[in-house]
DSSP file (Angstrom, degrees, kcal/mol; ACC not computed):
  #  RESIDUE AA STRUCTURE BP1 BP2  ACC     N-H-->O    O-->H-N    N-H-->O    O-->H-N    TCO  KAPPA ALPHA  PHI   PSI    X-CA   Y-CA   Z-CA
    1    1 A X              0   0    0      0, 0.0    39,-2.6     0, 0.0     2,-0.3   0.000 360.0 360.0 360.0 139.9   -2.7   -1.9   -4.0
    2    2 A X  E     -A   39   0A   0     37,-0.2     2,-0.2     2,-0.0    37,-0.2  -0.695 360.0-169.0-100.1 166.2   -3.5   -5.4   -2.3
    3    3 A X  E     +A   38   0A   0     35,-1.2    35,-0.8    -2,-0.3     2,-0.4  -0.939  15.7 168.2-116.7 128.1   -1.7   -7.2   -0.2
    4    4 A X  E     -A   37   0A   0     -2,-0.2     2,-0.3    33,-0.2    33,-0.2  -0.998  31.9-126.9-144.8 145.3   -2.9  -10.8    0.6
    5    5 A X        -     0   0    0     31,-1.1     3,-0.1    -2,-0.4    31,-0.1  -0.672  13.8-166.8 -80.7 148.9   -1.2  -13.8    2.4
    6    6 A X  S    S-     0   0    0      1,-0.4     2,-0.2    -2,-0.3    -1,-0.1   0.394  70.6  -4.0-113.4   8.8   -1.4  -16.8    0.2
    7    7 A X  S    S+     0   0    0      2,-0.0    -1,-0.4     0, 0.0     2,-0.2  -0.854  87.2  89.5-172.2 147.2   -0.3  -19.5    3.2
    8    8 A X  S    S-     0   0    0     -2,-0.2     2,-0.2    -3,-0.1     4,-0.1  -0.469  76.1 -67.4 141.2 169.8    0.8  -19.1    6.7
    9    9 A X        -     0   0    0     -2,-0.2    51,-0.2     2,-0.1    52,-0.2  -0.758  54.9-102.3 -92.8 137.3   -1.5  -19.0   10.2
   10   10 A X  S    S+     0   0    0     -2,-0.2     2,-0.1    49,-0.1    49,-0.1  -0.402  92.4  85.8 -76.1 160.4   -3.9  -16.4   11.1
   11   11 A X        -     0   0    0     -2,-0.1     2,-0.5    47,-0.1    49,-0.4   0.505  63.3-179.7 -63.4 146.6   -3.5  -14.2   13.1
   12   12 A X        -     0   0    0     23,-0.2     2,-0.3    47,-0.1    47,-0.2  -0.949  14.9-160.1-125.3 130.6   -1.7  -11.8   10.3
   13   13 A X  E     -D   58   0B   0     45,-3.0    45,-1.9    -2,-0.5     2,-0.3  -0.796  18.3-173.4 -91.3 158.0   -0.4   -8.1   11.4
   14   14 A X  E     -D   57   0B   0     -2,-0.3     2,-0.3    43,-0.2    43,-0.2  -0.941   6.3-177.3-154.4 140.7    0.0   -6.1    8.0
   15   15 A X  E     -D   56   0B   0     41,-1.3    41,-0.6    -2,-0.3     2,-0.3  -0.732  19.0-134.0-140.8 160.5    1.5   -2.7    8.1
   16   16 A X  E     -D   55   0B   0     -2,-0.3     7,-2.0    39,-0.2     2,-0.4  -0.954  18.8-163.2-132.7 154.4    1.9   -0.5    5.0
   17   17 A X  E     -DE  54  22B   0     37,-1.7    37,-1.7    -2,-0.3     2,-0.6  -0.935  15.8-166.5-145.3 122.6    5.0    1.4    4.1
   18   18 A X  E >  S-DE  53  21B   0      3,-2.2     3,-1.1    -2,-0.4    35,-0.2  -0.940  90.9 -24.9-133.9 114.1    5.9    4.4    1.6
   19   19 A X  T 3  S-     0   0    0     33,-1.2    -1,-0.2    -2,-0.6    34,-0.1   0.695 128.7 -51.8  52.8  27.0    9.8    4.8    1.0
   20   20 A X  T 3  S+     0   0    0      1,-0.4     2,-0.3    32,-0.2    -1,-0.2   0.548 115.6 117.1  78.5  13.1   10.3    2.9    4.8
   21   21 A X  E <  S-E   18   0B   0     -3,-1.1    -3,-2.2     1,-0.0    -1,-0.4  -0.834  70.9-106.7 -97.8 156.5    8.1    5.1    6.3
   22   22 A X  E     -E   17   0B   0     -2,-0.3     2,-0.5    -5,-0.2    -5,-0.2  -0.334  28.0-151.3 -71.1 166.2    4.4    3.9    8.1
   23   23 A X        +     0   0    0     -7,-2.0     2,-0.3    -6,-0.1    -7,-0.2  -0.871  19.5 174.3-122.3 122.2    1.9    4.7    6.5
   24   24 A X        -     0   0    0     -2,-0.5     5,-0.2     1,-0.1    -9,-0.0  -0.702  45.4 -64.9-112.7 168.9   -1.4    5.3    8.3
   25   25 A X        +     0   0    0     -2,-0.3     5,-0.2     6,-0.1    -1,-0.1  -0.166  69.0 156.3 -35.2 170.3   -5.3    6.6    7.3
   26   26 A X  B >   -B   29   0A   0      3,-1.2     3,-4.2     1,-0.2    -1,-0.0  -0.117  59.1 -64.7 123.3  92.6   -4.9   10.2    6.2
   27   27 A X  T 3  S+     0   0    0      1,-0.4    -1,-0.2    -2,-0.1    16,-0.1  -0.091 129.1   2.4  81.0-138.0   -6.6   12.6    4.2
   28   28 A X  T 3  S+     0   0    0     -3,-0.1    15,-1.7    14,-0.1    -1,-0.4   0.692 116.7  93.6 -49.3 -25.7   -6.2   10.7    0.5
   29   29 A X  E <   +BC  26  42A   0     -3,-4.2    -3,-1.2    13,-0.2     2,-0.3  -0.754  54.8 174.9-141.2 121.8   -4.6    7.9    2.1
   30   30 A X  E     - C   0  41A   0     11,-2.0    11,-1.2    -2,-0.3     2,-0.4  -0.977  15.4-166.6-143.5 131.0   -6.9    4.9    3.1
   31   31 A X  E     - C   0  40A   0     -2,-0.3     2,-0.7     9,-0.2     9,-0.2  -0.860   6.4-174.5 -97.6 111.4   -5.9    1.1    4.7
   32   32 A X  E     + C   0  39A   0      7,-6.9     7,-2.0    -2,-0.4     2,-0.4  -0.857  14.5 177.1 -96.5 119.4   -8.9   -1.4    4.5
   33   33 A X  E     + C   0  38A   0     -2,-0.7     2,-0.3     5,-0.2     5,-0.2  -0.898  12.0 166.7-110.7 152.4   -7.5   -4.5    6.4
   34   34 A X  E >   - C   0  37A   0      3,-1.9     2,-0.7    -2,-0.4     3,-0.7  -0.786  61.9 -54.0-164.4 109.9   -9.6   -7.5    7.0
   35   35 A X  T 3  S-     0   0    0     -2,-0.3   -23,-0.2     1,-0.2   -24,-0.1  -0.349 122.5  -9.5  40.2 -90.6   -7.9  -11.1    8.3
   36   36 A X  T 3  S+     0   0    0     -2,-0.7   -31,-1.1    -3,-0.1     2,-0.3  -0.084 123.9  75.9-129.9  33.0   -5.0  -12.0    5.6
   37   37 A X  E <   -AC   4  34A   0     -3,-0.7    -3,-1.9   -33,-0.2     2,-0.3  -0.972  55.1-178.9-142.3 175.1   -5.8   -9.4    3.0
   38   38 A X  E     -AC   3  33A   0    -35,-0.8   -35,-1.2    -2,-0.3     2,-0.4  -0.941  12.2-152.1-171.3 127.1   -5.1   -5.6    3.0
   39   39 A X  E     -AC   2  32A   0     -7,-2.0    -7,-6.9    -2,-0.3     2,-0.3  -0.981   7.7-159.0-132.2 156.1   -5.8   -2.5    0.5
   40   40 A X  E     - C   0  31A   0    -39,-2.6     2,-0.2    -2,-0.4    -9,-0.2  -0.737  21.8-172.4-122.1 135.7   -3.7    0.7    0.2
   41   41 A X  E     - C   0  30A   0    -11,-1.2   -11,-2.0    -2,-0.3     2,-0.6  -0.866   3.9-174.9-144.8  94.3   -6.6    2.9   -1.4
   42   42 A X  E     - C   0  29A   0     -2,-0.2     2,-0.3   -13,-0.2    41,-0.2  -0.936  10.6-170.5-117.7 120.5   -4.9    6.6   -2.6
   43   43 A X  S    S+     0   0    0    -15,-1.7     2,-0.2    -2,-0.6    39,-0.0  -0.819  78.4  31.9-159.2  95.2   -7.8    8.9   -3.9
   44   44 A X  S    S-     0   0    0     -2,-0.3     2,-0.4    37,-0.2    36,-0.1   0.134  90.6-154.5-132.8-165.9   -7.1   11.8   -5.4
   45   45 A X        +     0   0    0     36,-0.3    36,-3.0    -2,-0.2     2,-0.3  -0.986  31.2 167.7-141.4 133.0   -3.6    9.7   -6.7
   46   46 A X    >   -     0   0    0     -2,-0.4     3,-1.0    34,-0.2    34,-0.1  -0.835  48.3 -84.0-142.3-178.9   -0.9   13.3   -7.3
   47   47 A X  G >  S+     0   0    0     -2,-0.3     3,-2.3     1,-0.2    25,-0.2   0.872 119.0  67.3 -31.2 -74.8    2.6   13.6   -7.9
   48   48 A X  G 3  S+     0   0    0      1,-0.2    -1,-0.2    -3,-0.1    -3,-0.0   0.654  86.3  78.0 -43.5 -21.7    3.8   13.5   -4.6
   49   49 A X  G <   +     0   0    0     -3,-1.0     2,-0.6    -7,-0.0    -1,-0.2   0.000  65.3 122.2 -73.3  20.3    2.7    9.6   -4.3
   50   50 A X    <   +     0   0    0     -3,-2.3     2,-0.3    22,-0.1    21,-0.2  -0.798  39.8  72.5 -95.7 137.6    5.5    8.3   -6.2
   51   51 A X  E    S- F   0  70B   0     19,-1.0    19,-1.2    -2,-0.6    17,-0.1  -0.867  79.7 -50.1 148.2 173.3    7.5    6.0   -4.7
   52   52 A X  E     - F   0  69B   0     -2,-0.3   -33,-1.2    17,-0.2     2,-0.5  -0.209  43.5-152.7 -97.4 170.7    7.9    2.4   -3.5
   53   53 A X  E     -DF  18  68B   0     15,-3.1    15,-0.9   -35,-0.2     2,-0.5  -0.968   6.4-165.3-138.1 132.2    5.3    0.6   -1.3
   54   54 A X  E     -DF  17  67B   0    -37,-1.7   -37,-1.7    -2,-0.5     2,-0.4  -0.962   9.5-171.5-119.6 130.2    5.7   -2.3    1.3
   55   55 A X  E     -DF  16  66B   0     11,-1.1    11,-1.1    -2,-0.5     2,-0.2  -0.983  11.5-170.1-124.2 135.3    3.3   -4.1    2.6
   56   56 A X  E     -DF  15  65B   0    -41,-0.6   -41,-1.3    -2,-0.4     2,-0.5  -0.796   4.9-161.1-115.9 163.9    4.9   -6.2    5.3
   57   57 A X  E     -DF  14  64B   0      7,-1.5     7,-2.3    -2,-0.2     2,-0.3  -0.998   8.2-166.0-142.8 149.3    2.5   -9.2    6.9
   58   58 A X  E     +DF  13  63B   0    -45,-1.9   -45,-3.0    -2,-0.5     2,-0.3  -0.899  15.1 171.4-117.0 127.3    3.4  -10.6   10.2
   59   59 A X  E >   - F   0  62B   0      3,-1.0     3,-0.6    -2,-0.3   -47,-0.1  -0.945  55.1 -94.4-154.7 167.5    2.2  -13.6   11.8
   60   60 A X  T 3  S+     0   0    0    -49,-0.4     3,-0.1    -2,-0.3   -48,-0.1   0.671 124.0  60.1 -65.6  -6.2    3.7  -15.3   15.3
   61   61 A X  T 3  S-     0   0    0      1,-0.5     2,-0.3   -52,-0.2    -1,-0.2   0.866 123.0 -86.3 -88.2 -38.1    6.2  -17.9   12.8
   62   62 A X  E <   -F   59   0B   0     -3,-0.6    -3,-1.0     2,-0.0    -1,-0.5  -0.975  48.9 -80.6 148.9-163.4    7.9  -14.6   11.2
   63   63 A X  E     -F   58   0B   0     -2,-0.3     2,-0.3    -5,-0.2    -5,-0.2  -0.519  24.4-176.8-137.4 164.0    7.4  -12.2    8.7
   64   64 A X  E     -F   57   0B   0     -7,-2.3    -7,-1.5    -2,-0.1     2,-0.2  -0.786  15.5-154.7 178.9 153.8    7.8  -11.4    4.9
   65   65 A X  E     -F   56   0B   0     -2,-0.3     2,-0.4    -9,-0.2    -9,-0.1  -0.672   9.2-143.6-132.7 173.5    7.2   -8.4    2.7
   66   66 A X  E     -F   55   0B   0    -11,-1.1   -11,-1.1    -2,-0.2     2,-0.3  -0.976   8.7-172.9-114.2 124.6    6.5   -6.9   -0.6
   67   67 A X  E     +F   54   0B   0     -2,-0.4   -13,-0.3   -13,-0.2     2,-0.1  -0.720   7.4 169.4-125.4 113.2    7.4   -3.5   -2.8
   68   68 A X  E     -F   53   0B   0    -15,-0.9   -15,-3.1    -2,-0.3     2,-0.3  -0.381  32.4-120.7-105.6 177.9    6.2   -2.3   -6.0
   69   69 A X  E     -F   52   0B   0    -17,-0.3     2,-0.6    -2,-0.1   -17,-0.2  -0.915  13.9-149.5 -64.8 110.1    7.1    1.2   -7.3
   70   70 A X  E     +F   51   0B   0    -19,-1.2   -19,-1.0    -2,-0.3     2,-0.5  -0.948  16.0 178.8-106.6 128.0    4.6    3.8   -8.0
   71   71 A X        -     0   0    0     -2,-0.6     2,-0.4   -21,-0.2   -21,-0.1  -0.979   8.2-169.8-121.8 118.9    5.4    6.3  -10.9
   72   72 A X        -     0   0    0     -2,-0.5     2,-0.5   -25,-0.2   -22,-0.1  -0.919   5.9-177.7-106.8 146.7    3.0    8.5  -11.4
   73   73 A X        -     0   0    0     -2,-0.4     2,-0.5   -27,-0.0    -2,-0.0  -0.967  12.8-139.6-156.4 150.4    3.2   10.6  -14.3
   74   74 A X        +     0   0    0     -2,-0.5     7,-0.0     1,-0.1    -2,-0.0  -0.887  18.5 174.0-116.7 126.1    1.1   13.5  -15.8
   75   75 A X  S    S+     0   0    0     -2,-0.5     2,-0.2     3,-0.0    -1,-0.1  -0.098  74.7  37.2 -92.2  38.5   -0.2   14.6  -19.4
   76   76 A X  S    S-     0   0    0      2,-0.2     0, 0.0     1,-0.0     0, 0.0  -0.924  94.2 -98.2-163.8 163.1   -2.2   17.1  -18.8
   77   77 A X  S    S+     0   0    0     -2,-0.2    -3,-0.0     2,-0.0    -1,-0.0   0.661  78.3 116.3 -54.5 -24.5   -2.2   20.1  -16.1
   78   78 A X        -     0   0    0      1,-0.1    -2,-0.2     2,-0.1    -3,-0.0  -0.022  61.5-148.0 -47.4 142.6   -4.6   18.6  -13.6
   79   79 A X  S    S+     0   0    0    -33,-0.1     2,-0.5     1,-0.0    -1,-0.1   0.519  80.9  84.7 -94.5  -1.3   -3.1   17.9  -10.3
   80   80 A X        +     0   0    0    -36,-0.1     2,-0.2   -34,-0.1   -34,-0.2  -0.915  59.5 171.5-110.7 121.0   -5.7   14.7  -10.0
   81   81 A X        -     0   0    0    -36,-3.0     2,-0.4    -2,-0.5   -36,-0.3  -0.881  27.6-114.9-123.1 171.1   -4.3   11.5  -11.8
   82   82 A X        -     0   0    0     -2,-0.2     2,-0.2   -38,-0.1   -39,-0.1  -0.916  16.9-132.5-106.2 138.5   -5.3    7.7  -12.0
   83   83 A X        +     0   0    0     -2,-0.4     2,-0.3   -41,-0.2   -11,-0.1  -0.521  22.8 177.4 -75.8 129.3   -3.4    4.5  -10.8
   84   84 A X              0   0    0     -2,-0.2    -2,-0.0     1,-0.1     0, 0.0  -0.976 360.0 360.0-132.4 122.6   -3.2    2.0  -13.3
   85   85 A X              0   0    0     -2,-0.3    -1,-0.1   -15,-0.1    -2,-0.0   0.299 360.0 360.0-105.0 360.0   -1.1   -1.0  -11.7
């Protein structure tokens, strides 16, 4: 998942968020951030990652956020699936 500002002044904070909780590096779970853009990178992608996603981006003027949904869903027995957004 990206997140990217498309206007506002740098500096930008950007935080990531899975059902209102943070989310930080972990295991599967990787944040690349670099100046007004930001990727949520989940590899293996399982079951247990479904659920909505915030990315909120911050800057000294105020604030403003995002959320998709991720539904993952399996046809097959493998416990490893792919994100298709």
């Amino acid at each position: 998942m990206i997140c990217s500002a498309s206007s506002g002044t740098s500096p930008f904070e950007i935080e990531w968020y899975k059902n209102g909780h943070k989310l930080v590096n972990f295991k599967s779970l990787r944040i690349d951030t670099l100046n007004e853009y930001s990727v949520l990178l989940i590899d293996p992608l399982v079951l247990d990652d479904n659920g909505n996603y915030t990315c909120t981006m911050s800057n000294n003027h105020g604030s403003d956020s995002y959320t998709v949904s991720l539904i993952v869903e399996c046809k097959h027995s493998s416990r490893i699936y792919t994100l298709l957004i």
